[in-house]
C-alpha positions as CSV (number, residue, x, y, z in Angstrom):
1,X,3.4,27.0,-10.3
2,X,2.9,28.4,-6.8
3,X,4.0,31.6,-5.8
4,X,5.1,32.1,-9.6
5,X,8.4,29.6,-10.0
6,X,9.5,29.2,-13.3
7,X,9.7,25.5,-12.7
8,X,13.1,25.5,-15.9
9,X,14.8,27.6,-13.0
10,X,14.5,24.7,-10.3
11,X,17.7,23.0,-10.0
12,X,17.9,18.9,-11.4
13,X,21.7,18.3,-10.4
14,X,20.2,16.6,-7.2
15,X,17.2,15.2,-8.7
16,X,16.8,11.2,-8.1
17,X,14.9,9.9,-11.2
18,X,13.1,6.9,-11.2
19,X,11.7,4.6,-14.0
20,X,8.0,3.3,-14.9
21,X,7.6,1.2,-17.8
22,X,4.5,0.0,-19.6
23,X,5.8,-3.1,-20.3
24,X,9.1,-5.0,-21.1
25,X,11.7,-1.9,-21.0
26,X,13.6,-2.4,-24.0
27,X,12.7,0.6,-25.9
28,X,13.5,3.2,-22.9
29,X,11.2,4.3,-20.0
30,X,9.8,7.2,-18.9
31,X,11.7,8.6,-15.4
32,X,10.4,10.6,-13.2
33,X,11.7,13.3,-10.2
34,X,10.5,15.2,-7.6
35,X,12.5,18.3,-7.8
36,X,10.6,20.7,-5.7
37,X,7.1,20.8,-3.2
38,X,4.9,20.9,-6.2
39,X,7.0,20.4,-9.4
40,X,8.3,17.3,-11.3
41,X,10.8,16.4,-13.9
42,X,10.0,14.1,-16.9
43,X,12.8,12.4,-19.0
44,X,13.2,9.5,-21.9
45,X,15.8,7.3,-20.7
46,X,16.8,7.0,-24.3
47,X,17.6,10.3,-24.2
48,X,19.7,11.0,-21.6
49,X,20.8,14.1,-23.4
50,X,17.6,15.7,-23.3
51,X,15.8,18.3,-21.0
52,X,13.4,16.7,-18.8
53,X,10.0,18.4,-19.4
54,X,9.0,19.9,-16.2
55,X,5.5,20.0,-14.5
56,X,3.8,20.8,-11.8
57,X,1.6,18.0,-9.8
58,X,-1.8,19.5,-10.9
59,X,-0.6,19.3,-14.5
60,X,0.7,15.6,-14.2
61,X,-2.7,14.8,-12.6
62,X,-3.8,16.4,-16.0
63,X,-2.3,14.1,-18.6
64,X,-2.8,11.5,-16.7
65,X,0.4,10.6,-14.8
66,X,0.7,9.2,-11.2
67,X,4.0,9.4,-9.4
68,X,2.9,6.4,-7.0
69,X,3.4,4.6,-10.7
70,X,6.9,5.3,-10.2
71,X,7.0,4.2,-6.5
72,X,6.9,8.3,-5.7
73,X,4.3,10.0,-3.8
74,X,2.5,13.1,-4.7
């Protein structure tokens, strides 16, 4: 990350998550947030519970994963 942020330090309490599905979302749905310039939060909404994995926008471009999917911009 840029300037050397430990993006797991980066605060999700105001974090808006939105959903993408693949298809009919009956087995959960990836969500995705912005939480910083260059840095993103990944949940399972099955698993509320969980830590969002965290990334930063070069590393979602990387596996493959387009906010604008999620009606986000990057």
């Amino acid at each position: 990350m840029q300037n050397g942020t430990d993006l797991y330090a980066l605060d999700l309490s105001g974090a808006s998550f939105v959903k993408a599905c693949g298809g009919p979302c009956t087995e959960g749905c990836v969500t995705l947030a912005r939480i910083d310039a260059d840095a993103w939060a990944l949940g399972d909404s099955k698993r509320l519970d969980a830590e969002p994995l965290r990334f930063t926008t070069e590393e979602l471009a990387a596996a493959g994963i387009d906010p604008a999917r999620f009606g986000l911009n990057a």
